[in-house]
N, C-alpha and C positions, 0 to 999 in steps of 0.2 A: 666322348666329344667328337663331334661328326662335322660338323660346322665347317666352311671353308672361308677365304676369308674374304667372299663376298658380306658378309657381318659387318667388317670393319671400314669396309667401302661405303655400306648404308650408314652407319654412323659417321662418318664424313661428311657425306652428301647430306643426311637429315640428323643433328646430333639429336633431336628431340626421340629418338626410336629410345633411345639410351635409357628412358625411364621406364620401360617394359622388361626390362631386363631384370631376372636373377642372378643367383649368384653365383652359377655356370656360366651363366651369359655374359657376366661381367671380368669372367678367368679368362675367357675364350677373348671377349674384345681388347684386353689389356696383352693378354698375351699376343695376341697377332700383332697388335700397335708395336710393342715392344720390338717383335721380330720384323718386323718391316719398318724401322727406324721411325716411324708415325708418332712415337707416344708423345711426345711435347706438340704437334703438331693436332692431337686429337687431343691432348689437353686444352690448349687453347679456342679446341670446337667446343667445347663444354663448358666452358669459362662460367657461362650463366645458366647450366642446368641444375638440376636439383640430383644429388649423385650419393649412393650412400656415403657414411663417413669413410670409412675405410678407403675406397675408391677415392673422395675428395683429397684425402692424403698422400696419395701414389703419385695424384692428377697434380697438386700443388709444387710435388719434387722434382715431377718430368719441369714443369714452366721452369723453376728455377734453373735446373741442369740447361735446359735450351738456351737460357739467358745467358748463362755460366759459358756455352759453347759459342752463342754469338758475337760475346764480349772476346774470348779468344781469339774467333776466324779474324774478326776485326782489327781486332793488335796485332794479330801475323801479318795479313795485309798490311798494316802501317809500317812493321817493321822490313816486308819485302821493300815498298816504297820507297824508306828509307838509303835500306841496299842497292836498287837503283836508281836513286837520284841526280845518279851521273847521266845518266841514260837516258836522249833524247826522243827517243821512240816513246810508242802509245804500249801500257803496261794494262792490260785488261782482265778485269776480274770474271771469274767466270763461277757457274757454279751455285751452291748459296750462298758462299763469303758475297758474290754478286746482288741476290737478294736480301740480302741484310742490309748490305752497305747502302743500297738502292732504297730500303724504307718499303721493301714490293711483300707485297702479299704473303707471297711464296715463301716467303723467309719466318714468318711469323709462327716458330716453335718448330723451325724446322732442324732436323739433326745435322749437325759439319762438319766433315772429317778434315781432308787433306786441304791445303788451298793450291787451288788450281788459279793460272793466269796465262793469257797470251800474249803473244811479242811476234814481231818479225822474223821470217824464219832465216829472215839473210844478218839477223843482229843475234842468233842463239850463241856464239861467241862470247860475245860483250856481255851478253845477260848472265851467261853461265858463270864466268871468270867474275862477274861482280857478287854471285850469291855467293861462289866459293869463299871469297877473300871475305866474307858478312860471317863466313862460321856454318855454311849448308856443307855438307859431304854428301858423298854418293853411297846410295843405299844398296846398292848392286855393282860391285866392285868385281863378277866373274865377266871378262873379256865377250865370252859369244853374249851378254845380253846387252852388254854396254854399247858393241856394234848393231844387235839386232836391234834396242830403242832410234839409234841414232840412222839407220840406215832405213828403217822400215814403220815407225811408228808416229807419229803426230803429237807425240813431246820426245821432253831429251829423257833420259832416265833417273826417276826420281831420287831427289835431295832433302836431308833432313838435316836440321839446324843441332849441330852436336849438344847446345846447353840448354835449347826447349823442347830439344824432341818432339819438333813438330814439322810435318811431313809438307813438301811446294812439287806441285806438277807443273813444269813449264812448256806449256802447249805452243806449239806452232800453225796447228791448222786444228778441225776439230775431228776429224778420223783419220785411220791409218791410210799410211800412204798407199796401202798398197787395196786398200778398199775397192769396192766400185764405185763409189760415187766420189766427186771430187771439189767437194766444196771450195766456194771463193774465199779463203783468207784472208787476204788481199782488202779484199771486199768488204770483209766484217770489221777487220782493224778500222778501215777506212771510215764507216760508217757508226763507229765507235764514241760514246755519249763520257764525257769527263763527269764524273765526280765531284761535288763540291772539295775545293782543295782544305786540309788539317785544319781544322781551327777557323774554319771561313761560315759563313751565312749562310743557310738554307730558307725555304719558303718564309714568309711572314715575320722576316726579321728578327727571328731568334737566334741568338747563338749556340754554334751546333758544339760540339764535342768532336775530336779529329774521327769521320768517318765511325761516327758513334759512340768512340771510345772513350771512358772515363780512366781516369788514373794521372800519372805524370804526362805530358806535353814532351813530343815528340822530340830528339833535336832538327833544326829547321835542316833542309838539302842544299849539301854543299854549291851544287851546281845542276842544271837539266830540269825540266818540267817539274819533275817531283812530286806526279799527282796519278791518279788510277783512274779507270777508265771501265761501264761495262759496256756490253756489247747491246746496240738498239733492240727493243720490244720485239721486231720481228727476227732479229739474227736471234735472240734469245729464243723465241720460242723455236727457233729452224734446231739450234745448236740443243735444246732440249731432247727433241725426237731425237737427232739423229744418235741421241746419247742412249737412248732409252731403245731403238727399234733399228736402227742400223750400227750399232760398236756393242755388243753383250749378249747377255744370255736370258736379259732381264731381270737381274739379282734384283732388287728392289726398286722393282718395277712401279709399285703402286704408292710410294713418296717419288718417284719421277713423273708421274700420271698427275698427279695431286701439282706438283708445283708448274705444267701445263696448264692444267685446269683453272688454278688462279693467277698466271700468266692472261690465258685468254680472258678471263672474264674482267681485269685491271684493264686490261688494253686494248678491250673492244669495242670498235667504230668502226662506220663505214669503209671507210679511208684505210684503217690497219687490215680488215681485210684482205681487200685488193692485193693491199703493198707486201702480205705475207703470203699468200699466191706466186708473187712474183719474186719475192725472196727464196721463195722455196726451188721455184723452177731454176734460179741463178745458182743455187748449190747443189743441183739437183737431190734433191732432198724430198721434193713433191709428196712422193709414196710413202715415208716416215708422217712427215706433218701430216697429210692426211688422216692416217692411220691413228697418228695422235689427239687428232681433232674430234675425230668420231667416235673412238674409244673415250675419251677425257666427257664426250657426250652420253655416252651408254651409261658408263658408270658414275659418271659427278654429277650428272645432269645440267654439265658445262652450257649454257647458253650459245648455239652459235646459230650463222648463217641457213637458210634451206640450201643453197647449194653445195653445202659442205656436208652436208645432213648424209644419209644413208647407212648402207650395213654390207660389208666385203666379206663372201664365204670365208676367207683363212679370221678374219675376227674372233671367230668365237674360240678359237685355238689360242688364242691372245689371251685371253678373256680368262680361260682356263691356266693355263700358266703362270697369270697375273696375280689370281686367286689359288694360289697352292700352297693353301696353309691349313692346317685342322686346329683344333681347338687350345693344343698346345701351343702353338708355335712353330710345329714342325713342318717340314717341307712335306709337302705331298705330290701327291701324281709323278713319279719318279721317270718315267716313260718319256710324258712331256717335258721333264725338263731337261733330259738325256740330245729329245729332238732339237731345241733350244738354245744347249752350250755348242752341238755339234753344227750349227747354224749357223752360231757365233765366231766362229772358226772358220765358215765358211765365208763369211762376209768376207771376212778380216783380210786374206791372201787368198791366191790360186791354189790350187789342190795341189802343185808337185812342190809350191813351198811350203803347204800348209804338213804337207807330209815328211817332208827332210824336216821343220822346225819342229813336229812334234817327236820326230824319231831322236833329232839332239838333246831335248827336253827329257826323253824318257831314259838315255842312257846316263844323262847326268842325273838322274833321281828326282 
C-alpha cells in the first residue's frame, strides 16, 4: 500500500472516483478517513453512491456515530449554557459544537471531541468558578502547567465534568499569548451572531429542539442571557486558519481543510469577501487565511475569487504534510512532520522560553 492520502482528498472533492475502486482501494480510503477523523464526514459524501455492501455497512455506522457525537457536543453545550446562565457576557461556541449548532456545512458528519467556547478574558473568573461549582474539575492539577495555561496560553487549563467525562476548553482569545500574531478578541466576541435561544423558532416556523437536542428539556436559566453565541462567517473562517496554520503541527489537517472549504463555499459572496480580507488583516491573520484559501482551492476544488487564486513556493510542503498518510493509516514522511511539530513550537513562544518550557517539560517526564 503506497497511496498517500491525496486518495481521500479526491474522494472528498469528487465522491463519484469511489466507484473505481477495489478492494485495496477501499482499505486504503477507509483507513485514511478513519485516521484523519473524516469517516462520517466522507460517509455523508457518499450518502448517494453505489458502494459495495461491506463498505455501505462501515459507511452507515460512521453516520450513526457522527450523529451519536453531534447529539452529545450539543447536550454539552446546553448544559455549559446552563452553567452559565448567571453570566451576562457572550458565551461563544467554537469549533464544531459551532457548526452543528449553526446547521453549517461543516458539521455535517463531522468528528467532536472536546467543547471548546469563548468569553471575555476580563470575566475568566466568573466563568471558571461557575463551571467548577456545575461539577467541571481541572484536568491538570501539576502547578507549572496550571500557571503555564493561565500565564501563557489562550484558554484557562482544561476541565472535565466529573459525572460525563466530558472535556470544555475555555478560550479567551484564539492563539497563545505569546504567539506572533495577536488577534482581536475583543473583536470577534463583539461581532459574535446569537443562536436561536432552547426551545425557540428557527427559519420557517418550525419548532426547533433546544440547539438541536432531543431528549428531556433543559431547566430554564436562573438568571443572565442564558444563550450561546458563534463567532461570524468571517471571524469563523479567520479563527479556522489560524487553528490549522498558525497554533499546531497540523495533526489533522485535512478535517480542518475540509471544514474551510465548506465554510467558504456556504458563505460565498461578493461582500464576504471583502469583509474576510479585512478581518483577516484586523487579526493579523492575512498569511494563515490566505494560505487556507488557496490550499482549500488545490485540494477541494473550493471555488473562490481570482484574486485569492495562485500558488506560494512553501505550499507544496503543506500539501505534503497534509497528505502523510499510506495505505494504512499510518503517518508517513516522518522528516516532514519532525519540521512541522518543531514549527509548531516555534510559532507558539520565543526560543529562550520555548527552550526553558521544553527543558521543564523534559525533566518532569
Amino acid at each position: 500500500m503506497s497511496r498517500d492520502a491525496k486518495l481521500l482528498v479526491d474522494a472528498l472533492r469528487d465522491p463519484a472516483i469511489a466507484s473505481d475502486l477495489d478492494v485495496q482501494g477501499w482499505t486504503e480510503l477507509l483507513s485514511m478517513a478513519r485516521a484523519e477523523l473524516l469517516l462520517g464526514t466522507l460517509a455523508e459524501r457518499l450518502k448517494i453512491e453505489s458502494v459495495p455492501p461491506k463498505v455501505a455497512e462501515i459507511l452507515a455506522e460512521a453516520r450513526v456515530n457522527a450523529d451519536y457525537q453531534r447529539r452529545s457536543a450539543l447536550w454539552e453545550a446546553d448544559c455549559a449554557r446552563r452553567a452559565l446562565a448567571g453570566y451576562g457576557g457572550k458565551v461563544v461556541l467554537l469549533k464544531g459544537t459551532a457548526y452543528v449548532a449553526a446547521g453549517l456545512k461543516a458539521g455535517e458528519g463531522r468528528s467532536i471531541g472536546d467543547l471548546d467556547i469563548l468569553v471575555a478574558r476580563d470575566d475568566l473568573p466568573q466563568v471558571e468558578a461557575a463551571l467548577l461549582a456545575a461539577g467541571w474539575e481541572w484536568v491538570k492539577p501539576d502547578p507549572y502547567d496550571d500557571a503555564y495555561y493561565r500565564d501563557h496560553m489562550h484558554e484557562l487549563p482544561p476541565l472535565i465534568h466529573k459525572e460525563r467525562d466530558r472535556m470544555i476548553d475555555v478560550h479567551h482569545t484564539i492563539l497563545p499569548l505569546t504567539a506572533r500574531q495577536t488577534p482581536d478578541a475583543a473583536g470577534m466576541l463583539g461581532a459574535a451572531i446569537p443562536l436561536p435561544p432552547a426551545g425557540g423558532v428557527r427559519g420557517g416556523g418550525e419548532q426547533s429542539e433546544p440547539y438541536g437536542i432531543s431528549g428531556p428539556p433543559p431547566s430554564p436559566p436562573a438568571s443572565g442571557r442564558g444563550g450561546l453565541y458563534t463567532l461570524s462567517p468571517t471571524d469563523m473562517v479567520c479563527h479556522s486558519a489560524a487553528h490549522l496554520f498558525a497554533d499546531g503541527e497540523l495533526d489533522g489537517g485535512l478535517r480542518n481543510l475540509w471544514d474551510i472549504h465548506c465554510l467558504l463555499g456556504q458563505f460565498s459572496s461578493a461582500e464576504f469577501w471583502v469583509q474576510l480580507r479585512s478581518r483577516a488583516s484586523l487579526h493579523q491573520l492575512s498569511e494563515p487565511v490566505e494560505r487556507a484559501v488557496r490550499l482549500a482551492h488545490q485540494l477541494y476544488g473550493t471555488q473562490i475569487p481570482k484574486d485569492w487564486a495562485g500558488w506560494h513556493r512553501q505550499d507544496k510542503w503543506y500539501v505534503a504534510r497534509l497528505t502523510a498518510r499510506d495505505g494504512w493509516g499510518r503517518p508517513t514522511r516522518k522528516f516532514i512532520r519532525l519540521l512541522f511539530y518543531i514549527r509548531s513550537h516555534w510559532l507558539r513562544m520565543p526560543p529562550l522560553m520555548l527552550a526553558r518550557h521544553l527543558w521543564v517539560k523534559w525533566r518532569k517526564g
